[in-house]
Steps between C-alpha positions, in 0.01 A plus 500: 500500500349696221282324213699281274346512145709211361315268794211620545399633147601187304361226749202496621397472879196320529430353786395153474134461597421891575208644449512830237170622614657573889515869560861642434668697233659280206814661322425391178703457145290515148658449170428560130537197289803493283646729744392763153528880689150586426445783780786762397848512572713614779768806497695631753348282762182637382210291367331718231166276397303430189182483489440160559741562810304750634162297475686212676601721781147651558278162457768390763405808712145447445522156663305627850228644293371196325588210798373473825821500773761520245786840505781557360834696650804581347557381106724565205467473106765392383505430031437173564406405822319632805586478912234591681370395919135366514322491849226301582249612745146473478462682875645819270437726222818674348777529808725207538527306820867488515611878488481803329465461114791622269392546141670461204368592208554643145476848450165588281329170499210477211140427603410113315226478352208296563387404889683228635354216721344501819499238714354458934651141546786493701833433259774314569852626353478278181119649384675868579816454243235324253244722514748792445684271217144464350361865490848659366546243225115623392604839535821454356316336188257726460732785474710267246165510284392900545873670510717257329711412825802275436310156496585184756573136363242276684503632839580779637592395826768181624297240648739515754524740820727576838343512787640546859301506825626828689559395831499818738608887463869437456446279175251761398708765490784312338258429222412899445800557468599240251155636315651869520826432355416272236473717210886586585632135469355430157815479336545188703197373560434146287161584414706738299519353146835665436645273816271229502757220426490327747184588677315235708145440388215657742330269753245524754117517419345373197186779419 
């Protein structure tokens, strides 16, 4: 059965009790507040990235650099929004556990500025996504002060974010995919604003 977006994207699948800091690779969904298409704009099926897009997408590769047993495999920009797999493994320095990583990435990503943070404790899935929230809203604001980037209302970032435990190869691979082919489905995605009618509000984890 291949990876249904309009279960497993709108609802999250948190396990009741589970502990985020196991090792494992999380498939992971991050969205801008206001659902405002601050990171460029798809054509074609292509994502063609802002600035502020591609700073997003390289603090998010940058991830194994600044904290201790955290990677990153496959992940997509999308204007608004961002898919992306985190692994957890502190055994491990830049291979995930579960397979072969897949990139996805923009083409051309921009260098951010600034260093970001550093970190040896071991981190749980919630301090990952709000650490990363937390160093691209600074860079984000900083480049809003030095290059006149479109500006955020109050946060840049939902509070909000879907999480789902990826369970063994099959599920991982079902989840690449649905990374890959993202960018072609935005014309009916509801993170979309132009279909986002009737869109179900994010849930999952709160950093």
């Amino acid at each position: 059965m291949e990876f249904d977006p309009k279960t497993n994207k709108r609802r999250s699948l948190r396990l009741k009790n589970y502990d985020y800091s196991r090792t494992g690779a999380y498939f992971v969904t991050v969205c801008v507040r206001k659902r405002l298409c601050l990171f460029g704009d798809i054509v074609e099926g292509r994502m063609n990235a802002s600035a502020p897009g591609e700073m997003v997408a390289k603090a998010w590769h940058d991830l194994p650099g600044h904290y201790a047993g955290v990677n990153v495999d496959s992940f997509v920009l999308m204007p608004n929004h961002i898919h992306g797999i985190v692994v957890l493994n502190p055994n491990s320095v830049g291979a995930a556990p579960c397979g072969r990583p897949s990139f996805v990435t923009v083409a051309n990503a921009g260098q951010p500025r600034g260093v970001g943070p550093t970190n040896e404790k071991r981190l749980a899935l919630p301090d990952v996504i709000h650490r990363f929230k937390s160093w691209t809203t600074k860079l984000y604001s900083d480049g809003v002060r030095r290059h006149q980037r479109p500006p955020f209302p109050g946060q840049l970032w939902q509070r909000n974010y879907y999480e789902h435990v990826i369970r063994d190869d099959d599920d991982l691979e079902k989840i690449r995919e649905y990374i890959f082919t993202n960018p072609y489905t935005w014309d009916t995605d509801t993170e979309n604003p132009a279909r986002a009618r009737h869109a179900v509000p994010l849930q999952g984890g709160t950093r």
